[in-house]
C-alpha positions as CSV (number, residue, x, y, z in Angstrom):
1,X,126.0,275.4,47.0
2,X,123.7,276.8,44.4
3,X,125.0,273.8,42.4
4,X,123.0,271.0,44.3
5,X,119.4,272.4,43.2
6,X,116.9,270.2,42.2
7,X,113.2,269.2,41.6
8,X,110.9,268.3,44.2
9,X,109.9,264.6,43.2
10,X,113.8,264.2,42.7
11,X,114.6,264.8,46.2
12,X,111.6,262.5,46.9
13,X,113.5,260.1,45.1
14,X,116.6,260.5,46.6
15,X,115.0,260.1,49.9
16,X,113.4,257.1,49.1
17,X,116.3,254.9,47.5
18,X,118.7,256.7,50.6
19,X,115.5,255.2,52.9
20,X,115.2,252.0,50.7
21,X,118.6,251.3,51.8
22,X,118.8,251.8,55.0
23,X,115.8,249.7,55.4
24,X,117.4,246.8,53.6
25,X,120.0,247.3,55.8
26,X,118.1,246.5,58.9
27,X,116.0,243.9,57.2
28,X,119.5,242.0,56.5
29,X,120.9,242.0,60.4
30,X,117.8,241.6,62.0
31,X,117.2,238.5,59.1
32,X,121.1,236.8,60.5
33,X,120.3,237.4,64.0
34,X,116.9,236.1,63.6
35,X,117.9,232.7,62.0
36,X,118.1,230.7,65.5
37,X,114.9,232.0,66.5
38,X,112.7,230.9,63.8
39,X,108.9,229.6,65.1
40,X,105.3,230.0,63.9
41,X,104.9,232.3,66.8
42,X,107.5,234.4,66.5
43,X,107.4,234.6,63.0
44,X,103.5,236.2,64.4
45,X,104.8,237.9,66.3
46,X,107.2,239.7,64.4
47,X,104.5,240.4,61.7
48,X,102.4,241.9,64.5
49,X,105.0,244.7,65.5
50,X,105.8,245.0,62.2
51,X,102.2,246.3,61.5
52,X,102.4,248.3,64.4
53,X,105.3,250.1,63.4
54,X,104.0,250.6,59.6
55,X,100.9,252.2,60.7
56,X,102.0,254.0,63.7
57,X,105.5,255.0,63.5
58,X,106.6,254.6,59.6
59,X,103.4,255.3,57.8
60,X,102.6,258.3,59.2
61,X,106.2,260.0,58.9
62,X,106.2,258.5,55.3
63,X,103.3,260.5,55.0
64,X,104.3,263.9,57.0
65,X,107.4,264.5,55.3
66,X,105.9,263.5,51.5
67,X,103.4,266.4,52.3
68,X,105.8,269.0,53.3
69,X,108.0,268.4,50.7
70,X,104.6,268.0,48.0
71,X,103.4,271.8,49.9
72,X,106.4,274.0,49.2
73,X,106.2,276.2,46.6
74,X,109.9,275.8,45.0
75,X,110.6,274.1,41.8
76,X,114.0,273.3,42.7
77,X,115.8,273.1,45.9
78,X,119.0,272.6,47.6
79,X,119.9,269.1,49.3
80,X,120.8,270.8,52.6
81,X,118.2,273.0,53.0
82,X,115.5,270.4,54.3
C-alpha cells in the first residue's frame, strides 16, 4: 500500500471533488422530486434549512476535518489511513 502516498492538500482535493459529487448528487434528486412542489414559501423554506444545515451541520465538519488533516505532521500519506 505504500504506493497510494500522497500530499496533504491532495487528499484535500480528493475529498472535495469525491464530496463535490456526492453533493451534486443530492442536489439533482432532491431538484426532480422537488419540481411539483415549487412555491415562494417553500422555495423559503428550503433556503432556511439549507442555512441551517451550512452553518450547523456542514460547515462545521467542513471545518473539523480540514484542520485535522491541515495539523498532521506528514508530508505524504496513505488514502486508507484517514
Amino acid at each position: 500500500m505504500d504506493k497510494l502516498k500522497v500530499h496533504r492538500n491532495t487528499l484535500l482535493l480528493i475529498a472535495g471533488i469525491v464530496w463535490s459529487i456526492a453533493g451534486f448528487n443530492v442536489l439533482r434528486l432532491g431538484a426532480v422530486a422537488y419540481l411539483g412542489y415549487v412555491t415562494f414559501l417553500n422555495l423559503l423554506l428550503s433556503a432556511a434549512v439549507y442555512g441551517v444545515f451550512q452553518i450547523f451541520v456542514f460547515g462545521k465538519k467542513v471545518l473539523s476535518s480540514r484542520r485535522k488533516l491541515c495539523r498532521l505532521s506528514w508530508k505524504r500519506r496513505s488514502i486508507s489511513s484517514i
